[in-house]
PAZAPA-4460 file (N, C-alpha, C; in steps of 0.05 Angstrom, whole numbers, plus 32768, in hexadecimal, padded with zeros to 4 digits):
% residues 101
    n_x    n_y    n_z   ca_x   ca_y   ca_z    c_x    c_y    c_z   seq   type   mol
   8FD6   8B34   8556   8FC8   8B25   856B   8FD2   8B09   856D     1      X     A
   8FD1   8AFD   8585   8FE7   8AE2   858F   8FC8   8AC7   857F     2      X     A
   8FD3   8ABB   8576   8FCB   8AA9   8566   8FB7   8A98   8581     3      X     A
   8FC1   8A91   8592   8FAE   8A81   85AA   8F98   8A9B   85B4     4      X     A
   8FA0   8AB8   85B6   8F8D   8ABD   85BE   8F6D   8AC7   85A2     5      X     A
   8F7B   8AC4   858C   8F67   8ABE   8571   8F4E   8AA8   8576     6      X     A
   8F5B   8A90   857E   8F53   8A75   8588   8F43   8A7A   8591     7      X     A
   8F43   8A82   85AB   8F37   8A91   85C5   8F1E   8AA2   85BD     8      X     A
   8F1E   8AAF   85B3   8F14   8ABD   85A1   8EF6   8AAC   8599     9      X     A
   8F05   8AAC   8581   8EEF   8A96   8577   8EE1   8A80   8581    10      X     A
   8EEB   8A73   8590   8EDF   8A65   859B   8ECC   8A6A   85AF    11      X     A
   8EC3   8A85   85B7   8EB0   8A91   85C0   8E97   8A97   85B1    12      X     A
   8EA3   8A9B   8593   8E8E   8A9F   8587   8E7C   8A86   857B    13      X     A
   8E8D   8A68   8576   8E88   8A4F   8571   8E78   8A47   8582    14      X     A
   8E84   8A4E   85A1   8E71   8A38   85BB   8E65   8A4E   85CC    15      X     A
   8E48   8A58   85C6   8E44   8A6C   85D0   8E36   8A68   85EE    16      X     A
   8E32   8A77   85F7   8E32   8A77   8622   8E15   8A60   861F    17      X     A
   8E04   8A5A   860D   8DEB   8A4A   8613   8DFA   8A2E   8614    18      X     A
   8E10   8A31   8600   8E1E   8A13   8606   8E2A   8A08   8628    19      X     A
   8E38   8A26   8630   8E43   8A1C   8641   8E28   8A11   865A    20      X     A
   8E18   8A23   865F   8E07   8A15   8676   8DFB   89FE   8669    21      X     A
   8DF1   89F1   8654   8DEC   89D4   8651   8E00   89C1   865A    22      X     A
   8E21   89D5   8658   8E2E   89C1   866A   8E2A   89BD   8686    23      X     A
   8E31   89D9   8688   8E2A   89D7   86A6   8E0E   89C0   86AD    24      X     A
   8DFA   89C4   86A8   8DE3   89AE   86A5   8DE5   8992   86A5    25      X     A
   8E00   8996   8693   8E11   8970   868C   8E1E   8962   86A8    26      X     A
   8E2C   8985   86A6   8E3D   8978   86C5   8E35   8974   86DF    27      X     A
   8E22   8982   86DA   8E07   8985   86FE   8DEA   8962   86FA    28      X     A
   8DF1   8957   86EC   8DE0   893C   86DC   8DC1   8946   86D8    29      X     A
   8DB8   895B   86D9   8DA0   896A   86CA   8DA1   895A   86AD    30      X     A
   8DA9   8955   86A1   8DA5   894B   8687   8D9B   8929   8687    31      X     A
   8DA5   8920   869D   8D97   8906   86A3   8D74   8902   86A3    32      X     A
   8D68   891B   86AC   8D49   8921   86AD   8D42   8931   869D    33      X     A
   8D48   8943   869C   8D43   8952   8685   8D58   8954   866B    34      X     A
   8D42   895F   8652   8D59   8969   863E   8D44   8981   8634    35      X     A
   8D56   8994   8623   8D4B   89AA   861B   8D2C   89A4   860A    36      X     A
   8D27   898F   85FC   8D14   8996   85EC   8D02   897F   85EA    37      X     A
   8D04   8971   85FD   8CEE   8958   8606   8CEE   8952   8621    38      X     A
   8CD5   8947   8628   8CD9   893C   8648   8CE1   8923   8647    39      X     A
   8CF2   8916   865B   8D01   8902   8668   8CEE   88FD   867D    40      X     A
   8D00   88FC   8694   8CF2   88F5   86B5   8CE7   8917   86BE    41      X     A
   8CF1   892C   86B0   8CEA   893E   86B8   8CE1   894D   869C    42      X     A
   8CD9   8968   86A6   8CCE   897B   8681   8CE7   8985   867C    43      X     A
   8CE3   8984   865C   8CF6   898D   8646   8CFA   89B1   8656    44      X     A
   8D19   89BD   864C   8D18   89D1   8659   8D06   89F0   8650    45      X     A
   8D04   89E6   8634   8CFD   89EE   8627   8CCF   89F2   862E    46      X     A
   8CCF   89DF   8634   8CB8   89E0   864B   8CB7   89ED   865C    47      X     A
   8CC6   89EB   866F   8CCF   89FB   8683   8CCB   8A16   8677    48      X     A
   8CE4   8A25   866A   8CEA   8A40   8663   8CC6   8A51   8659    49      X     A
   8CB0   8A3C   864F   8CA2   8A48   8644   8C82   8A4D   8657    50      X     A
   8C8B   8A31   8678   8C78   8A3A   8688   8C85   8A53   8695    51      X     A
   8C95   8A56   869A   8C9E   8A6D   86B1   8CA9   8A83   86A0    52      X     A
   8CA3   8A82   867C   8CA7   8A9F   8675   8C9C   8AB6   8678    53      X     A
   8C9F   8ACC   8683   8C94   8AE7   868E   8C90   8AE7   86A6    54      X     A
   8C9E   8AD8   86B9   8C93   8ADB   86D1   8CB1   8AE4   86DB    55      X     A
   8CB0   8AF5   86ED   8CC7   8B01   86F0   8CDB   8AF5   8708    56      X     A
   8CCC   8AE9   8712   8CDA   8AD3   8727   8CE3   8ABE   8727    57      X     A
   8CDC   8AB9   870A   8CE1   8A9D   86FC   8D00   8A95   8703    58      X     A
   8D18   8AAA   86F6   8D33   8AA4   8706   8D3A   8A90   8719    59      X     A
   8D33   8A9B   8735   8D30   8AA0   8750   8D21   8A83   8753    60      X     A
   8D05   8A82   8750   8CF7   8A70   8753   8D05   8A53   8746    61      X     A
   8D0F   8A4B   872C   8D1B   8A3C   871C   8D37   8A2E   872D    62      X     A
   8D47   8A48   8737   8D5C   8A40   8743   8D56   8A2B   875A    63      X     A
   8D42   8A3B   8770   8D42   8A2D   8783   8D37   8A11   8782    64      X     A
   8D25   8A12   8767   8D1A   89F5   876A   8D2F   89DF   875E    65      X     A
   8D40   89E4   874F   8D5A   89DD   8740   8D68   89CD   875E    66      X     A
   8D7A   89E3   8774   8D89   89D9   8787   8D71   89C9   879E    67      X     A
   8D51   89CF   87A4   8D45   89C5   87B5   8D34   89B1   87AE    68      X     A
   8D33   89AB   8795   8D1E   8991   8787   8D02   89AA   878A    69      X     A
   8CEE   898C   8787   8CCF   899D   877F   8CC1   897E   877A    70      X     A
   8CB1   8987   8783   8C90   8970   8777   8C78   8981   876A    71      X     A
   8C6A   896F   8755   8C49   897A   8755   8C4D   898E   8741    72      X     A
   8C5F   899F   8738   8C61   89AB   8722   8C60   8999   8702    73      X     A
   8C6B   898E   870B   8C70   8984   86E6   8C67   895F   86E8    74      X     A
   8C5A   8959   8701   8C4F   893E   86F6   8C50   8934   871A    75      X     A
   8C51   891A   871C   8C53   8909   873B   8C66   8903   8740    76      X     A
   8C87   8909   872A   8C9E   88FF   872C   8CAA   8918   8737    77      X     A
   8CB8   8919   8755   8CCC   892C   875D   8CE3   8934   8745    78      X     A
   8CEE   8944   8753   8D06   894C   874C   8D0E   8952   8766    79      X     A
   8D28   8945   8763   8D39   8943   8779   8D45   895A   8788    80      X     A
   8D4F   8956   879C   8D67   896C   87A9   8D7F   896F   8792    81      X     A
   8D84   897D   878F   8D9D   8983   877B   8DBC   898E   878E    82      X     A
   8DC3   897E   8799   8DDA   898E   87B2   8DEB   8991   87AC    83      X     A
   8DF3   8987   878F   8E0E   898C   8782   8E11   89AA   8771    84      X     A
   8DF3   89B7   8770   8DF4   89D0   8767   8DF4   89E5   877B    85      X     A
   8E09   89F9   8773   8E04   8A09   8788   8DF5   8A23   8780    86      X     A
   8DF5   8A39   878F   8DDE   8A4E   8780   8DE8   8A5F   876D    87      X     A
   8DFF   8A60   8767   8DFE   8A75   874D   8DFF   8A62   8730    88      X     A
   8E09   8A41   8738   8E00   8A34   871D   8DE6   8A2A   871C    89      X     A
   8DD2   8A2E   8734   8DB7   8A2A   872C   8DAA   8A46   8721    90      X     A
   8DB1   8A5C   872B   8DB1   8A78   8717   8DB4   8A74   86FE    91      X     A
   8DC6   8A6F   86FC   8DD3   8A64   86DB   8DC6   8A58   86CA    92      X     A
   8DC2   8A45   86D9   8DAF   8A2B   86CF   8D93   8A38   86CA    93      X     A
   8D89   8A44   86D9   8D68   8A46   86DA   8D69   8A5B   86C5    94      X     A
   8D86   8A6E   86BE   8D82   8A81   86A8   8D82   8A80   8684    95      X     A
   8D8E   8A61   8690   8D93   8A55   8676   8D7B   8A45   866C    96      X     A
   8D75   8A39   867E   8D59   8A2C   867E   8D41   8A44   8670    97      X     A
   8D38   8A59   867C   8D2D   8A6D   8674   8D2E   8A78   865B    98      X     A
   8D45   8A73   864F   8D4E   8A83   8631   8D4F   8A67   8613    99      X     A
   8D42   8A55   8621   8D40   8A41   8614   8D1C   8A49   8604   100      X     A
   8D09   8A53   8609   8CF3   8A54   8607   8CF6   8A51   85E3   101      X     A
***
């Protein structure tokens, strides 16, 4: 086996897929308001993951509020339009968000 694709390899098993959507999260500025395990300007995601666990729409529901903002859920402070996300990394996002509980 070719020595770079060993690399390759392992390094899948080092940085596993929860890492990569926190990036994604990094690179979309979600981490500016939120972080996984405390509230900021917005709830910890980890908050999040544990109001909308079992609800089967939660996905779906998460995404859209992710790319369309939202009020009145989590306090008097909006959350904004998100226009730099588009809908399969707010999918992403809202799935990653969810598996955080």
């Amino acid at each position: 086996m070719r020595p770079a694709l060993l690399i390759l390899l392992a390094g899948s098993f080092i940085c596993p897929p929860a890492l990569a959507d926190q990036a994604l999260a990094k690179a979309k500025n979600c981490l500016s308001c939120h972080t996984v395990d405390k509230k900021v300007v917005g709830p910890a995601y980890q908050d999040v993951a544990r109001k909308y666990a079992g609800q089967k729409d939660a996905p779906d529901k998460l995404a859209g509020k992710i790319m369309k903002g939202g009020a009145g859920v989590w306090g008097v402070i909006p959350m904004p339009v998100n226009s730099q996300v588009n809908e399969a990394e707010a999918r992403k996002l809202a799935n990653w968000i969810l598996s955080l509980k």
